[in-house]
Gaussian input, Z-matrix of N, CA and C with variables (Angstrom, degrees):
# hf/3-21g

backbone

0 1
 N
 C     1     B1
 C     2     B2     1     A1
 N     3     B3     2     A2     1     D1
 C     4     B4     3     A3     2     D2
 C     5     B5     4     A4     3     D3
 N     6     B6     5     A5     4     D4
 C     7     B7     6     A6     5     D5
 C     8     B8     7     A7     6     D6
 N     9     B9     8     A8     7     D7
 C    10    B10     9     A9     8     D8
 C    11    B11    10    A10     9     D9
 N    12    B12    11    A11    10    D10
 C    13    B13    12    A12    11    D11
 C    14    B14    13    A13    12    D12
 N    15    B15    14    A14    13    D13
 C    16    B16    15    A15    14    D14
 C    17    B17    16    A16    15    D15
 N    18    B18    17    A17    16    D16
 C    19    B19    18    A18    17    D17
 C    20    B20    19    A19    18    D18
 N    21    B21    20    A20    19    D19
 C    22    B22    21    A21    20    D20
 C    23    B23    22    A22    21    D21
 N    24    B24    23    A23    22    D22
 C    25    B25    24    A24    23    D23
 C    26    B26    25    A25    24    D24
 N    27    B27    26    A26    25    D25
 C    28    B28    27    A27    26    D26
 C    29    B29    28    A28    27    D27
 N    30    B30    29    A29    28    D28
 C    31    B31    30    A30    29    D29
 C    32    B32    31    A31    30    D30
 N    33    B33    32    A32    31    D31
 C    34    B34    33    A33    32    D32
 C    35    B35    34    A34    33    D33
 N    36    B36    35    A35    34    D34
 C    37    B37    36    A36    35    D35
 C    38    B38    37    A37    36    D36
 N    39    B39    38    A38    37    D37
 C    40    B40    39    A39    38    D38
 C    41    B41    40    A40    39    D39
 N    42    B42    41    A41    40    D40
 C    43    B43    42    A42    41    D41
 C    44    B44    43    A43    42    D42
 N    45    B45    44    A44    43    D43
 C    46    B46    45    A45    44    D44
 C    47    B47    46    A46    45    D45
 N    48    B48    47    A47    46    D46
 C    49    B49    48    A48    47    D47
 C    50    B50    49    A49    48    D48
 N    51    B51    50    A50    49    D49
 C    52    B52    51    A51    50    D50
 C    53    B53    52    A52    51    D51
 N    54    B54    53    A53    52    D52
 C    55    B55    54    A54    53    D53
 C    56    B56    55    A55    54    D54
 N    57    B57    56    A56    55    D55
 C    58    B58    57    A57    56    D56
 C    59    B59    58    A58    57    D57
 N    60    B60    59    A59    58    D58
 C    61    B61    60    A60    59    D59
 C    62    B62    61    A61    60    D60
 N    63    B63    62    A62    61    D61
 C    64    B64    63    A63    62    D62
 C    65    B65    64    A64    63    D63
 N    66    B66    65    A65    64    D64
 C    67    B67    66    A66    65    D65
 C    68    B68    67    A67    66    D66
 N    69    B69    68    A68    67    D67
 C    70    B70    69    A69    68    D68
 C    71    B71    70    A70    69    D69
 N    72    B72    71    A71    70    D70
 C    73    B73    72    A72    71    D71
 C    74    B74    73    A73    72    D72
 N    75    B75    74    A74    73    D73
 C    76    B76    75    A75    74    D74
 C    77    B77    76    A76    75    D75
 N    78    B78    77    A77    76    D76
 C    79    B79    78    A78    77    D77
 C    80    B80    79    A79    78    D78
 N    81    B81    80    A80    79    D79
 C    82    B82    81    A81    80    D80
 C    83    B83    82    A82    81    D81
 N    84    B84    83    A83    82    D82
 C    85    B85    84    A84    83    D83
 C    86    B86    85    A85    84    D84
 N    87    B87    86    A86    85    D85
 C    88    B88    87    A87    86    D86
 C    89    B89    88    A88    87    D87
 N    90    B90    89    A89    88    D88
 C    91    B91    90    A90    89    D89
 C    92    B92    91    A91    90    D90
 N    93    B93    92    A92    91    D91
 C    94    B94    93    A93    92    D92
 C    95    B95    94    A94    93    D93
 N    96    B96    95    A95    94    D94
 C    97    B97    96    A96    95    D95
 C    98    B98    97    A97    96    D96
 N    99    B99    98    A98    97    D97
 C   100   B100    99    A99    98    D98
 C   101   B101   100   A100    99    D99
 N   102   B102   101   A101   100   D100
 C   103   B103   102   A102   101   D101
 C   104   B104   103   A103   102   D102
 N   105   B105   104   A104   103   D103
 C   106   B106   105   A105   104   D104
 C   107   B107   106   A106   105   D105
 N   108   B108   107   A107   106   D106
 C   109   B109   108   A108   107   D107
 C   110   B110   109   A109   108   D108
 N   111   B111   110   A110   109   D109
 C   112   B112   111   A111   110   D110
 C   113   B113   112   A112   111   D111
 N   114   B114   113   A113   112   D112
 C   115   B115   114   A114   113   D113
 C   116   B116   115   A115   114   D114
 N   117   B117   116   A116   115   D115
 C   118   B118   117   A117   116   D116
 C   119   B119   118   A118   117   D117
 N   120   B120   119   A119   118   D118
 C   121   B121   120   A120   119   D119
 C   122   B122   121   A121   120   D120
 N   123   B123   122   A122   121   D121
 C   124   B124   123   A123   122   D122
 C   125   B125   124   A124   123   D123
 N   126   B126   125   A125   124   D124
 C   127   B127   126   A126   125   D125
 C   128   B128   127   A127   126   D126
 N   129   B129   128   A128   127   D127
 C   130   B130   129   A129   128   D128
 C   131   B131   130   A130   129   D129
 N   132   B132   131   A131   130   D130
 C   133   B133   132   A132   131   D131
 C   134   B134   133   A133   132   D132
 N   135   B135   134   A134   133   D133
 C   136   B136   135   A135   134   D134
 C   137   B137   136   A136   135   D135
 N   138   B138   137   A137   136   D136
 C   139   B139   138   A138   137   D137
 C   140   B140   139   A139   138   D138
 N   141   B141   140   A140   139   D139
 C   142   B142   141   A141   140   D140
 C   143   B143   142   A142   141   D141
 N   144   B144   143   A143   142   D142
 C   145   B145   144   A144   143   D143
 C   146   B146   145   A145   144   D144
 N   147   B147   146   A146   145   D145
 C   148   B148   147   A147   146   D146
 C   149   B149   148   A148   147   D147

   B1=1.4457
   B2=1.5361
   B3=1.1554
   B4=1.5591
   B5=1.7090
   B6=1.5277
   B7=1.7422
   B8=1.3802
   B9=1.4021
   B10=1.3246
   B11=1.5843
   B12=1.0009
   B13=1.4426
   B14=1.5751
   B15=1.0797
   B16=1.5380
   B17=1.5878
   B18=1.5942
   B19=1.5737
   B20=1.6483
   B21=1.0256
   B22=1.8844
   B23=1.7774
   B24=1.5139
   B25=1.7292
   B26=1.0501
   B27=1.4959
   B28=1.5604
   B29=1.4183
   B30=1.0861
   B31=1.7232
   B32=1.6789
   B33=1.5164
   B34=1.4379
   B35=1.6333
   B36=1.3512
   B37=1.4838
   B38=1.4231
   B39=1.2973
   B40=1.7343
   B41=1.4120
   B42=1.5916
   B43=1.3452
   B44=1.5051
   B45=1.0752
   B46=1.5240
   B47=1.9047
   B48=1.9239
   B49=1.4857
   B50=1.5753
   B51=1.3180
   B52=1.9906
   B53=1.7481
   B54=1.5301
   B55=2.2383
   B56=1.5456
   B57=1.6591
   B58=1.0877
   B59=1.2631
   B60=1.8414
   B61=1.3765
   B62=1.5155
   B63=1.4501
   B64=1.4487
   B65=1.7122
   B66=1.2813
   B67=1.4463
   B68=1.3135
   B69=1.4678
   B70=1.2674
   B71=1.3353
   B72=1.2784
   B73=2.1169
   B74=1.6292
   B75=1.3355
   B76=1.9976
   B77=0.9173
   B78=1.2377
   B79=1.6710
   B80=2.0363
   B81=1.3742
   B82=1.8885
   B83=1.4578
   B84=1.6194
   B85=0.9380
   B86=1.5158
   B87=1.2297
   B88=1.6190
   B89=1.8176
   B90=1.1258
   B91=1.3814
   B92=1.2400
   B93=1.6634
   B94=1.2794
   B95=1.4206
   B96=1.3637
   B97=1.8677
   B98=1.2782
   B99=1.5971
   B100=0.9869
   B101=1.7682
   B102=0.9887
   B103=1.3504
   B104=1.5609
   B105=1.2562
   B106=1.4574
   B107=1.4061
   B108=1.3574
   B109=1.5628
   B110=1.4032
   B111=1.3755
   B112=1.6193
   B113=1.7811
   B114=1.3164
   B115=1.3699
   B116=1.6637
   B117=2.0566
   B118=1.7857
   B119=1.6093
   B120=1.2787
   B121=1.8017
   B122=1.7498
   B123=1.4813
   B124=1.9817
   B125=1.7734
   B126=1.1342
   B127=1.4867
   B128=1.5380
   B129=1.3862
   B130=1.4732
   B131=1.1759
   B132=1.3830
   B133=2.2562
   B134=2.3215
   B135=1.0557
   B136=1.7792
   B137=1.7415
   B138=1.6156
   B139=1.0635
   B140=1.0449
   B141=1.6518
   B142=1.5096
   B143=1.3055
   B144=1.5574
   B145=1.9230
   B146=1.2598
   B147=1.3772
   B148=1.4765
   B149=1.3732
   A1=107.38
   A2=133.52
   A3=146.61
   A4=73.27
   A5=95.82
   A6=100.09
   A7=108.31
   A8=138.30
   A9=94.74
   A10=121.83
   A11=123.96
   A12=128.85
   A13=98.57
   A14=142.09
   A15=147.35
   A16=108.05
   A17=95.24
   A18=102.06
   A19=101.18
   A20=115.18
   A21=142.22
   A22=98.08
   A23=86.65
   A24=92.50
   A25=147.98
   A26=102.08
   A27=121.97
   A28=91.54
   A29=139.40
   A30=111.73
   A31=94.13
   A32=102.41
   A33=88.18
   A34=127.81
   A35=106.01
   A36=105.75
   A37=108.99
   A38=117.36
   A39=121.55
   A40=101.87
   A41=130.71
   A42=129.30
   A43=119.52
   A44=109.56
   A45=142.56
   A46=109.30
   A47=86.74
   A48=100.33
   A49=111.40
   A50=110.11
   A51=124.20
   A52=89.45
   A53=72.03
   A54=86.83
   A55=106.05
   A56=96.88
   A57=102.41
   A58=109.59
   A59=117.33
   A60=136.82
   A61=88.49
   A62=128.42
   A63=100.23
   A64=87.76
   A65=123.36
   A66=141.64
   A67=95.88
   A68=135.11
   A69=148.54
   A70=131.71
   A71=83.00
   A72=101.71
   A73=88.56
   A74=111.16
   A75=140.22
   A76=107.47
   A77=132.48
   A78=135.62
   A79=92.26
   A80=92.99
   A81=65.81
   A82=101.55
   A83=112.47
   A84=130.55
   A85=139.49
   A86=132.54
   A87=151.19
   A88=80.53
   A89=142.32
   A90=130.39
   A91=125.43
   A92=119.93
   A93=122.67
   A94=132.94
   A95=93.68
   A96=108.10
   A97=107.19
   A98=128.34
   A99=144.28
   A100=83.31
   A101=146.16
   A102=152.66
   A103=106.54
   A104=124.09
   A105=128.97
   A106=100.98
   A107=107.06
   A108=118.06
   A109=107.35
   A110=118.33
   A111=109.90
   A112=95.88
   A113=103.79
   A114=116.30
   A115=125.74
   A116=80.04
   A117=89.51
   A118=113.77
   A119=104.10
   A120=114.53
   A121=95.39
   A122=94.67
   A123=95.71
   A124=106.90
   A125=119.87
   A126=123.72
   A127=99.83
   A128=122.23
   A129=125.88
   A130=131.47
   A131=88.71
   A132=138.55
   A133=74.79
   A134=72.61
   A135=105.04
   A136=105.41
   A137=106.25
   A138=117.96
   A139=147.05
   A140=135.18
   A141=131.51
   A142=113.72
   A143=96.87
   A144=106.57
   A145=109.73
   A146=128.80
   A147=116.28
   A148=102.40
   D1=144.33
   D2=-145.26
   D3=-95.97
   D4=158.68
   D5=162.73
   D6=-86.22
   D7=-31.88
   D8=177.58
   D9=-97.61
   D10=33.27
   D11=144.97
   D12=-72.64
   D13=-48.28
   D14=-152.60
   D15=-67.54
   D16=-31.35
   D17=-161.71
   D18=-101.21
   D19=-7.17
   D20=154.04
   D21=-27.95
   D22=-74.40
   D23=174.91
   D24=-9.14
   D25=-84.78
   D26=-179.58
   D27=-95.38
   D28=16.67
   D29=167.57
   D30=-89.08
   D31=-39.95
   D32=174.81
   D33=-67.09
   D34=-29.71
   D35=173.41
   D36=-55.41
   D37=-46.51
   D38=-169.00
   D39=-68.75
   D40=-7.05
   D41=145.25
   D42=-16.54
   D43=-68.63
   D44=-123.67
   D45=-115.72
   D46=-55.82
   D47=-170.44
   D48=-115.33
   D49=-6.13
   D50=-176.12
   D51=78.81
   D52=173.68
   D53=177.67
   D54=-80.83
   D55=156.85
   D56=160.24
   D57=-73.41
   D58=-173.61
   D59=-175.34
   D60=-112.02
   D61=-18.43
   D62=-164.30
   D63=-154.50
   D64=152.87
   D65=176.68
   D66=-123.46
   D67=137.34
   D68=118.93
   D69=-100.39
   D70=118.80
   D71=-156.89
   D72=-118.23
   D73=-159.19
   D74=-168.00
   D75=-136.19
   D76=-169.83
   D77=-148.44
   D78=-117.26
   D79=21.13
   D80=-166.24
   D81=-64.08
   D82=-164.78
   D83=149.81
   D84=-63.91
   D85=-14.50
   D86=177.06
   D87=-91.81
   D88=-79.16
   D89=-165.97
   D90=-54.76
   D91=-30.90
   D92=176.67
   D93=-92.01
   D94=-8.35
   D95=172.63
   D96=-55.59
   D97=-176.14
   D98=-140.14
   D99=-141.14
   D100=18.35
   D101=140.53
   D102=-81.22
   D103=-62.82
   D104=-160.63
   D105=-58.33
   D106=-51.75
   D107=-165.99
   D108=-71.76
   D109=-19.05
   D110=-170.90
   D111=-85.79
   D112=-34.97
   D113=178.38
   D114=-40.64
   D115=-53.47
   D116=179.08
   D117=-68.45
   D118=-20.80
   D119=-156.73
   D120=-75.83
   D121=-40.38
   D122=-174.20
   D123=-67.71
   D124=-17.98
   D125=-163.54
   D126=-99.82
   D127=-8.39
   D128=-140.60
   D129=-9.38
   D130=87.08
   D131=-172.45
   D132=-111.99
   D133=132.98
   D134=167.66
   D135=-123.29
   D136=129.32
   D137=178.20
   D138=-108.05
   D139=123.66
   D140=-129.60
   D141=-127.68
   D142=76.83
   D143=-166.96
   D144=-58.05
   D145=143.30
   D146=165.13
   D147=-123.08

């Protein structure tokens, strides 16, 4: 899944419920691009690779 379909998600959740403070995602590729991360950085969502 492309990251910004991914980030589709929770913008809509943060509709409803606001952002989280923290994401814990995986090493894929949709999380580690330079979309996801610019994504989390504008929302300031900190990200919690495991």
């Amino acid at each position: 899944m492309p990251a910004g379909r991914v980030t589709c998600y929770p913008d809509k959740l943060a509709e409803y419920h606001g952002s989280p403070l923290k994401i814990r995602v995986d090493n894929e590729p949709e999380f580690t691009g330079k979309t996801f991360i610019d994504w989390a950085k504008s929302h300031d969502i900190s990200i919690d690779y495991i």
